[in-house]
C-alpha positions in Angstrom: -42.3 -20.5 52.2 -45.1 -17.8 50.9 -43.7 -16.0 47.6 -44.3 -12.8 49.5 -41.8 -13.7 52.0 -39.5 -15.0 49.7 -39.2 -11.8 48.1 -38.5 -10.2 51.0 -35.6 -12.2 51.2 -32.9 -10.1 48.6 -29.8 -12.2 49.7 -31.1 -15.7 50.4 -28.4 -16.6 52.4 -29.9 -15.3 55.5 -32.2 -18.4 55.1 -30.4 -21.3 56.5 -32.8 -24.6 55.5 -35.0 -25.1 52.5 -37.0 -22.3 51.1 -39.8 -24.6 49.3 -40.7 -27.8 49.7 -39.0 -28.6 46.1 -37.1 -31.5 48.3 -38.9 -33.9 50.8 -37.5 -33.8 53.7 -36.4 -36.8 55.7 -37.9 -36.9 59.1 -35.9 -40.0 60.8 -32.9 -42.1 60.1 -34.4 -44.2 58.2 -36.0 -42.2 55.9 -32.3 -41.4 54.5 -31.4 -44.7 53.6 -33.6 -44.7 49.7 -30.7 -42.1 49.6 -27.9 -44.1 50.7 -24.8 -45.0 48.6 -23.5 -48.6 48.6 -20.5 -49.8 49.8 -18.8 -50.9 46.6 -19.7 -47.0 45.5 -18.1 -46.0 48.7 -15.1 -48.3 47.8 -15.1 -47.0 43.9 -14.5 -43.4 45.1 -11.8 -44.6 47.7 -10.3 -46.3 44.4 -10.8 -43.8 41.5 -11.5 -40.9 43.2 -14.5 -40.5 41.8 -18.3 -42.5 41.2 -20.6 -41.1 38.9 -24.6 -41.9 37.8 -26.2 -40.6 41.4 -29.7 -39.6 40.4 -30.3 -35.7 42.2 -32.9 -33.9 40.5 -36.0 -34.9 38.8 -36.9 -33.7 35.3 -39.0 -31.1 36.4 -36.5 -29.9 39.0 -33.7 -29.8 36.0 -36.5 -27.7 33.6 -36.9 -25.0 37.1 -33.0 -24.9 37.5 -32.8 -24.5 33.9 -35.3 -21.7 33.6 -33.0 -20.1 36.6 -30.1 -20.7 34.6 -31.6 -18.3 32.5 -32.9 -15.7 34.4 -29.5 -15.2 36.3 -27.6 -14.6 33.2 -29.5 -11.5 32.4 -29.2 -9.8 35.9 -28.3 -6.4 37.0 -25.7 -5.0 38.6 -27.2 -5.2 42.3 -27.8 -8.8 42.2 -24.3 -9.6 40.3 -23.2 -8.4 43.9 -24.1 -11.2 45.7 -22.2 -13.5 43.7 -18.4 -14.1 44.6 -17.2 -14.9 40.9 -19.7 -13.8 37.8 -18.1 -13.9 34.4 -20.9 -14.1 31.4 -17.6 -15.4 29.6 -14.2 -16.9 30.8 -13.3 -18.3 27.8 -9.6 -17.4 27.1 -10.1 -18.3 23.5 -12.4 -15.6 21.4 -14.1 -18.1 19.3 -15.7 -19.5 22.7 -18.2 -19.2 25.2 -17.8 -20.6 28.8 -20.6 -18.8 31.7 -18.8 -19.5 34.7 -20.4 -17.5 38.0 -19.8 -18.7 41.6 -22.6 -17.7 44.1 -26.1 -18.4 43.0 -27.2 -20.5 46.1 -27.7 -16.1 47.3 -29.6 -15.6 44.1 -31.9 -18.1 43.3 -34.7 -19.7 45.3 -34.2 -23.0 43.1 -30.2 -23.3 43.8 -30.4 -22.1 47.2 -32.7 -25.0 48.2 -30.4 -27.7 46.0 -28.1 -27.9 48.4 -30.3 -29.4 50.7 -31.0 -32.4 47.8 -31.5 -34.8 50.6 -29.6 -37.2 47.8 -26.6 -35.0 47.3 -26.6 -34.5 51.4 -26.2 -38.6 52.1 -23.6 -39.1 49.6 -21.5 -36.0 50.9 -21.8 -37.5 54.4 -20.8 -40.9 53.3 -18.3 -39.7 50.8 -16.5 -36.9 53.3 -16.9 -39.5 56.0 -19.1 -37.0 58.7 -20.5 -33.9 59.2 -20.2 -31.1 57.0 -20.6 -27.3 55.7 -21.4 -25.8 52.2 -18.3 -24.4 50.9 -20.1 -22.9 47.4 -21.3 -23.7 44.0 -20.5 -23.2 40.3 -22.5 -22.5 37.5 -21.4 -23.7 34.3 -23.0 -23.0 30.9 -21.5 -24.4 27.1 -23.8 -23.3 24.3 -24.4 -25.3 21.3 -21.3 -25.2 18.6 -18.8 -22.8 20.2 -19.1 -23.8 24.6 -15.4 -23.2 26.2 -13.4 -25.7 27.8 -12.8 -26.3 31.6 -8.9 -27.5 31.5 -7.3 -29.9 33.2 -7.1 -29.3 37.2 -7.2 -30.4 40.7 -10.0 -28.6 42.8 -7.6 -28.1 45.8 -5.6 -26.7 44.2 -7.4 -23.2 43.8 -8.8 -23.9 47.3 -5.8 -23.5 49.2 -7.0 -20.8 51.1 -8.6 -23.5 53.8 -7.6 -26.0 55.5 -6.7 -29.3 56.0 -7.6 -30.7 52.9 -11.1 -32.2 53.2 -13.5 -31.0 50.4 -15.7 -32.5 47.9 -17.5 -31.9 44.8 -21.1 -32.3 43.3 -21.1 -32.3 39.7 -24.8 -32.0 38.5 -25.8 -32.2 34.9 -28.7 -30.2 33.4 -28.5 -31.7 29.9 -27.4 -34.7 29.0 -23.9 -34.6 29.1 -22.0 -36.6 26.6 -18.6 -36.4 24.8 -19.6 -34.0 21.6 -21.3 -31.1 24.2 -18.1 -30.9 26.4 -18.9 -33.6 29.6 -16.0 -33.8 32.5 -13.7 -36.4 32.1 -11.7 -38.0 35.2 -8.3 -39.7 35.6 -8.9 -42.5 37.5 -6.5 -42.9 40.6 -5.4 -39.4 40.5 -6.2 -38.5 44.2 -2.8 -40.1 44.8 -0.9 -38.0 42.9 -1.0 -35.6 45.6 -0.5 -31.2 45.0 0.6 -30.5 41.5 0.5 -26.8 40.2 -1.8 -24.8 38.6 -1.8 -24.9 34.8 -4.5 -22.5 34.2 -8.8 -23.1 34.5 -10.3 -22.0 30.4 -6.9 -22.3 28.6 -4.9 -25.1 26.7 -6.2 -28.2 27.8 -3.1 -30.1 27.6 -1.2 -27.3 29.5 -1.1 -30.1 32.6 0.8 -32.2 30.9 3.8 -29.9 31.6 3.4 -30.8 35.8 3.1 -35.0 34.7 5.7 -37.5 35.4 6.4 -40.1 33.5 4.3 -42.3 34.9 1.3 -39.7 35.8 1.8 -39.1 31.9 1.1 -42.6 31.7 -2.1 -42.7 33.7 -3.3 -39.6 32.5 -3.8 -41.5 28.7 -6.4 -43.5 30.5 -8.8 -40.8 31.5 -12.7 -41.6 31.5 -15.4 -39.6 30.0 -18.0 -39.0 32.7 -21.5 -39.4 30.4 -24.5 -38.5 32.4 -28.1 -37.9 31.8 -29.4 -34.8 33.0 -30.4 -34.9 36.7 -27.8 -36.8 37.6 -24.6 -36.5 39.5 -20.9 -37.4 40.4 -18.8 -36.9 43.3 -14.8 -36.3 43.4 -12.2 -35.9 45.6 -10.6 -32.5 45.4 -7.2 -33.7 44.0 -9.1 -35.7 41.6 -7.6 -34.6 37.9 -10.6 -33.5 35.9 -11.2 -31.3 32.9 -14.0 -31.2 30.1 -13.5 -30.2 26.4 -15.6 -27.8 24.0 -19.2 -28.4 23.0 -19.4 -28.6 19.0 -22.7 -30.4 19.2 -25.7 -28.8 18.4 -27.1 -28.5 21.9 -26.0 -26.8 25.1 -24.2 -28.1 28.3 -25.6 -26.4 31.4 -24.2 -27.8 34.9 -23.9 -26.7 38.7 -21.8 -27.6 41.1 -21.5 -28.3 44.7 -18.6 -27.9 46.9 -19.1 -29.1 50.5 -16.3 -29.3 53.5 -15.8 -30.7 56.3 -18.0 -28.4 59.6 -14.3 -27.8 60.8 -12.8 -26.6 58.0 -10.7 -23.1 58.9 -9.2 -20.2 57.1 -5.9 -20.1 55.7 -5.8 -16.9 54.0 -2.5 -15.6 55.5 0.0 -16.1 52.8 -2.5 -17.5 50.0 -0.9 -15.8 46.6 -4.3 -15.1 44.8 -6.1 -12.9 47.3 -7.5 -11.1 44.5 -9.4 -13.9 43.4 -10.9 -13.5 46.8 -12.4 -10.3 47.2 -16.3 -11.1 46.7 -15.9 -14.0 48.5 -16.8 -14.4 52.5 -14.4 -13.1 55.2 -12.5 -16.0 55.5 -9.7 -15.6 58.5 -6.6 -16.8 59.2 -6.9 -19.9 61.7 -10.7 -19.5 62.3 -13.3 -21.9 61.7 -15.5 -21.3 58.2 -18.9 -21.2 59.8 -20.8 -17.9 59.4 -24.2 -18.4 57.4 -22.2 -18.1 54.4 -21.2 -21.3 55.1 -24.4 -23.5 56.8 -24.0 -26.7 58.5 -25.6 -29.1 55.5 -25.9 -32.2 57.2 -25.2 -33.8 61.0 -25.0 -37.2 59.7 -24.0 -38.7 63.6 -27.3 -36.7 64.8 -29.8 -37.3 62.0 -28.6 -40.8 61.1 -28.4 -42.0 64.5 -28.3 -45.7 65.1 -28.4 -46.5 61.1 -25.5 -48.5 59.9 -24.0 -46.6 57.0 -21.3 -47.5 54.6 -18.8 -44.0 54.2 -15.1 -43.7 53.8 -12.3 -43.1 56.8 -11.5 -39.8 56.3 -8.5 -40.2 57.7 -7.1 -42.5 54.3 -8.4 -40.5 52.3 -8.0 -36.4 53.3 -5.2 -34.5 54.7 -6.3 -34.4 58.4 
């Protein structure tokens, strides 16, 4: 698209499909499968809950997103507007910094068209097991010595304002991501667990503990740092128990990520206690099906893949459908 137009363009939501050519395209079915998962990463995530080390973004991709990065934490007031969440620190703990802001895909040319990664669109498919919708993304930004935490949670479990239960989320790193600058870490197996209760998002990291059984407790000792090299990406389920601790090193710990749903996904706002949280988001009705162009249709895997044999989880095992 000509930078002219572009600029036209203040909430780039109204754009439904790639506003660059920053991502190839596929043109037929099998142009998708260089994309494609393999079944025993299909099976991992059935297993863990998670799989981790899917390549997304080039280096020079990561360097644009990056320079974004940037340039959207100095913004004014009119273009903090078309965020749904924007908070240039959410660190509960005044010695820290965490940049958490929910929304750029409106905002930035380079995040809007991200979400149509043809790599992040395969796994989804395969890994939601069908078509589905963007739900929205996440910015997170840990400067060097003093980045915030993310504690321990399960996605859902601030999501249940839709319904059924059939999410999933993109975690893509734009550094390196190792122990010392604050990577996620996972708890394998934890999809099972089912709903536990919210212990709080930038807080005490151990405050889950409180909600663990005894043999949760147990499972939770054996958690797994989730080391990635910039560009690249995991996938969870959204009951997967994640968290990820403070950045001491001496370099930052910039990430995005992508929440997707299934195209049927509905609104289930009606007695959801944290309306508040809400109010910047999309109208998002009781009962009604999340598909305004706040929400586009990513990927229609039985259309576009037609006639390739693809390896992709039952949804039915695996979500609350």
């Amino acid at each position: 698209m000509e930078k002219s137009i572009l600029k036209s363009i203040f909430d780039l939501s109204e754009h439904s499909g790639p506003l660059s050519g920053m991502f190839e395209q596929p043109e037929t079915a099998k142009d998708w499968e260089p994309y494609m998962l393999t079944e025993e990463q299909v099976k991992s995530f059935e297993r863990d809950g998670f799989v981790t080390g899917i390549k997304i973004l080039t280096h020079k991709q990561v360097n644009y997103l990056n320079e974004e990065v940037t340039r959207l934490q100095g913004i004014g007031p009119r273009e903090k507007k078309l965020f749904y969440h924007y908070e240039s620190n959410e660190s509960t703990d005044p010695g820290k910094v965490l940049f958490h802001a929910i929304g750029a895909w409106r905002a930035s040319p380079g995040f809007h068209d991200l979400i149509w990664s043809p790599a992040y669109r395969m796994a989804a498919y395969q890994l939601l097991g069908g078509s589905f919708r963007f739900f929205h993304d996440q910015l997170f930004f840990k400067p060097a010595r003093h980045g915030g935490v993310v504690a321990w949670h399960q996605d859902f479990s601030y999501w249940t304002f839709t319904k059924p239960m059939h999410h999933l989320t993109c975690w893509i790193g734009l550094d390196d991501a190792t122990t010392e600058n604050g990577c996620l870490y996972f708890v394998p197996g934890s999809h099972k667990w089912g709903l536990l209760p919210i212990t709080g998002l930038t807080g005490d990291m151990e405050a889950v503990r409180k909600v663990l059984d005894e043999k949760q407790t147990a499972a939770f000792e054996q958690k797994v740092a989730n080391i990635l090299q910039k560009g690249y990406a995991s996938f969870h389920h959204p009951l997967t128990m994640h968290g990820s601790y403070s950045n001491y090193s001496e370099r930052p710990r910039r990430a995005v990520v992508l929440n997707a749903m299934d195209r049927s996904t509905l609104g289930n706002t009606k007695d959801y206690e944290r309306l508040e949280a809400l109010h910047n988001f999309p109208k998002m009705e009781q009962d009604k099906a999340l598909d305004s162009r706040f929400f586009p249709l990513l990927f229609d895997g039985d259309k576009e893949l037609e006639g390739l044999k693809i390896p992709k989880i039952d949804a039915k095992d695996l979500y609350e459908i």
